[in-house]
N, C-alpha and C positions, 0 to 999 in steps of 0.2 A: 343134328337137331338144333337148331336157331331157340336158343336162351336169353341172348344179348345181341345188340349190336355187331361189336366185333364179329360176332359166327356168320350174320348175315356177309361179311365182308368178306369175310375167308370162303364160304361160298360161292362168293361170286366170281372171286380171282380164279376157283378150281375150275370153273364151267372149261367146255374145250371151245366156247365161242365167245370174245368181247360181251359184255353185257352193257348196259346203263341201267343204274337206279332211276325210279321216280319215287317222287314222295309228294302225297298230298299232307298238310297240315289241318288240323281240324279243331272244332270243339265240340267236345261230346257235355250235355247236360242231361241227367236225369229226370224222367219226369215225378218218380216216389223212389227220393234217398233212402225211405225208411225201408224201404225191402233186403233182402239180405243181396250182396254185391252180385250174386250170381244171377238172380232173378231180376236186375232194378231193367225198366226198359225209358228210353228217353228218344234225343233226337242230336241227329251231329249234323256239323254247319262246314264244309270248306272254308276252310280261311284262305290259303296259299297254296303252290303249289309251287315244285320245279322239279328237274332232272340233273343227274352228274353223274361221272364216272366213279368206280369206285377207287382210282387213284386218289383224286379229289376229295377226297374224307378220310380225315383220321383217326376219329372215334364218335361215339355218341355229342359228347360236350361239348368239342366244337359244331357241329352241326347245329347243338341246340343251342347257340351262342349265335350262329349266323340267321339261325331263325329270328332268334327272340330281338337281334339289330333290326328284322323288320316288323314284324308284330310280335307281339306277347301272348296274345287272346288265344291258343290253343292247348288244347290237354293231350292229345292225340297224335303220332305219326302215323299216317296209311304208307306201306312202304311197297313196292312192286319191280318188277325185272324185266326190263328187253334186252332180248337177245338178238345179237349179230348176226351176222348171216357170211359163208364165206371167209372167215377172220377178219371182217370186215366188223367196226366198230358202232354202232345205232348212234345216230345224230341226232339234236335235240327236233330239228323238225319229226326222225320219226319219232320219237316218242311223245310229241304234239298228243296224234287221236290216244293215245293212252292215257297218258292224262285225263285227256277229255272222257273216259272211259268210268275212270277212276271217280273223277267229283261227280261224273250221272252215278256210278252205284250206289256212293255215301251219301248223295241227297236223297235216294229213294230208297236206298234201305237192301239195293238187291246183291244179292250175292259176294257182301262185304268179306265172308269169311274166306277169301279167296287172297286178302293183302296180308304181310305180315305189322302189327299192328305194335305199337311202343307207346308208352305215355308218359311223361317228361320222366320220370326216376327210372325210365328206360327198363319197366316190368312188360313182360310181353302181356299183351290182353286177347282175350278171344271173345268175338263178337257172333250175335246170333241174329240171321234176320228173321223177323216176324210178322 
């Protein structure tokens, strides 16, 4: 079960196929703070996005370090998995339409609960659409 970061990473390396991470960046804003955490509902915005290997990360902090060199304005990681094919490794072209995938569900709300989701102090968060 994926707690942290790191677990997401050791999972990936088990797979029996190459993977690539994507990960969109987001900002999620509430619309009633006042609600208790589990009921608040709001609206999340894409900020960025990109793909890497999981060799290329070494933990949560750098990643959030390499983010925030380029914007600051997110609270959110949407994090996701392609997989290889063949032992053959996914290229960032494939992982292009997933991306593209990715920022249509978090703009519309659909079927979010399908990413593994982190938010800067790297708590898993679980999201519900409605």
């Amino acid at each position: 079960m994926i707690k942290k970061f790191n677990d997401l990473l050791k999972m990936t390396n088990e797979h029996t196929q190459p993977q690539r991470l994507i990960f969109l960046f987001a900002h999620a804003e509430a619309k009633n703070s006042k609600k208790s955490k589990q009921h608040q509902q709001g609206t999340i915005s894409p900020i960025m996005c990109v793909d890497k290997l999981p060799e290329e990360l070494n933990d949560f902090a750098a990643l959030m370090k390499e983010a925030d060199a380029i914007d600051t304005h997110w609270n959110f990681i949407f994090i996701a998995s392609v997989s290889g094919e063949n032992g053959e490794t996914p290229t960032t072209e494939h992982a292009g339409p997933y991306l593209n995938k990715m920022a249509h569900d978090i703009e519309t709300g659909n079927d979010v609960g399908r990413y593994i989701i982190f938010d800067r102090d790297e708590n898993l968060i679980e999201l519900a659409s409605h």
